[in-house]
ZATORFI-122185 format. One record per residue (C-alpha): residue number from 0; residue in three letters; y, z, x negated. Coordinates in nm, 3 decimals, always signed. Each point is the difference from the previous one (the first is absolute). Layout:
N
NUM, ala, Y, Z, X;
...
//
This chain:
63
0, unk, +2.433, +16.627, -4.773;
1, unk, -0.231, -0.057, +0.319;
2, unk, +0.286, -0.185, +0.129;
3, unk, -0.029, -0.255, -0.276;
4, unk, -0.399, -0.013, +0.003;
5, unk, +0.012, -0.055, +0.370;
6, unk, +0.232, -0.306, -0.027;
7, unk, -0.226, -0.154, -0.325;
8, unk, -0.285, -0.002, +0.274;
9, unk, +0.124, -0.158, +0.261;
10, unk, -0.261, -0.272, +0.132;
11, unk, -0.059, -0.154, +0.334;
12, unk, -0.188, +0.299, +0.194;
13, unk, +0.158, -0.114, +0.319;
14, unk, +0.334, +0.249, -0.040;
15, unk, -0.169, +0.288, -0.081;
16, unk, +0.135, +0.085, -0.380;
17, unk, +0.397, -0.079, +0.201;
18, unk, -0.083, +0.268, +0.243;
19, unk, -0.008, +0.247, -0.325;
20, unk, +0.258, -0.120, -0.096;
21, unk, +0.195, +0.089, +0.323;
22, unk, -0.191, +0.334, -0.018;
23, unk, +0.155, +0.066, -0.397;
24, unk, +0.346, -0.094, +0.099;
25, unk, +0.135, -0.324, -0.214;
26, unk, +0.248, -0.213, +0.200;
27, unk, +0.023, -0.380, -0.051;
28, unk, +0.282, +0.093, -0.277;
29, unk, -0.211, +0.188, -0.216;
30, unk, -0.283, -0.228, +0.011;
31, unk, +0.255, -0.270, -0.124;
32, unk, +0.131, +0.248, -0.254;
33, unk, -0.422, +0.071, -0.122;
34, unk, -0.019, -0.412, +0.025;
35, unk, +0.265, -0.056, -0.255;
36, unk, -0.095, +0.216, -0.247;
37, unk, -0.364, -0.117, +0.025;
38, unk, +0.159, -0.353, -0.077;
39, unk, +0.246, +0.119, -0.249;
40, unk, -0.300, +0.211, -0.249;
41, unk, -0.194, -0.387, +0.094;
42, unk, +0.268, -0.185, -0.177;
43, unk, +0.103, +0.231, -0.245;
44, unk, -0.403, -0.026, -0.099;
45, unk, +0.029, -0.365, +0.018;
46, unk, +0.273, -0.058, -0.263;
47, unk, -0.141, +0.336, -0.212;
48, unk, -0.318, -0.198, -0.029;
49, unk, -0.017, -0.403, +0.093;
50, unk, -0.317, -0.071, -0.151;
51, unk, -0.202, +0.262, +0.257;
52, unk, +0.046, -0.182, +0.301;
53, unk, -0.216, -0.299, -0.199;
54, unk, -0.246, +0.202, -0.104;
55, unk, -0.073, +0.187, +0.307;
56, unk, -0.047, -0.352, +0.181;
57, unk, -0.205, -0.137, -0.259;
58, unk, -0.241, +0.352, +0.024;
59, unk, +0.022, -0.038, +0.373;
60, unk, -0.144, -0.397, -0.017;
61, unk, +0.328, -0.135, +0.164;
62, unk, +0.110, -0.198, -0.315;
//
């Protein structure tokens, strides 16, 4: 599970949150592997429920 956590914060700290990931262990394959699932539960959401995507945009000021 810290595997997964570690990847959702990934943000531009100059490398640092890659070195831990170096440190854990998780090869380019893997991270592909955690990168299509990510994608897959997205668009599995997406067609589950069309109308959210609206309505988050519209509570975020974007539409």
């Amino acid at each position: 599970m810290a595997h997964i956590q570690l990847l959702l914060n990934l943000n531009n700290d100059g490398g640092q949150n890659l070195d831990k990931i170096k440190k854990i262990g998780l090869n380019s394959n893997q991270i592909k592997v955690i990168a299509i699932i990510a994608m897959t539960i997205d668009h599995v959401t997406w067609l589950l429920f069309p109308g959210c995507s609206i309505i988050a945009k519209e509570e975020a000021g974007k539409v």
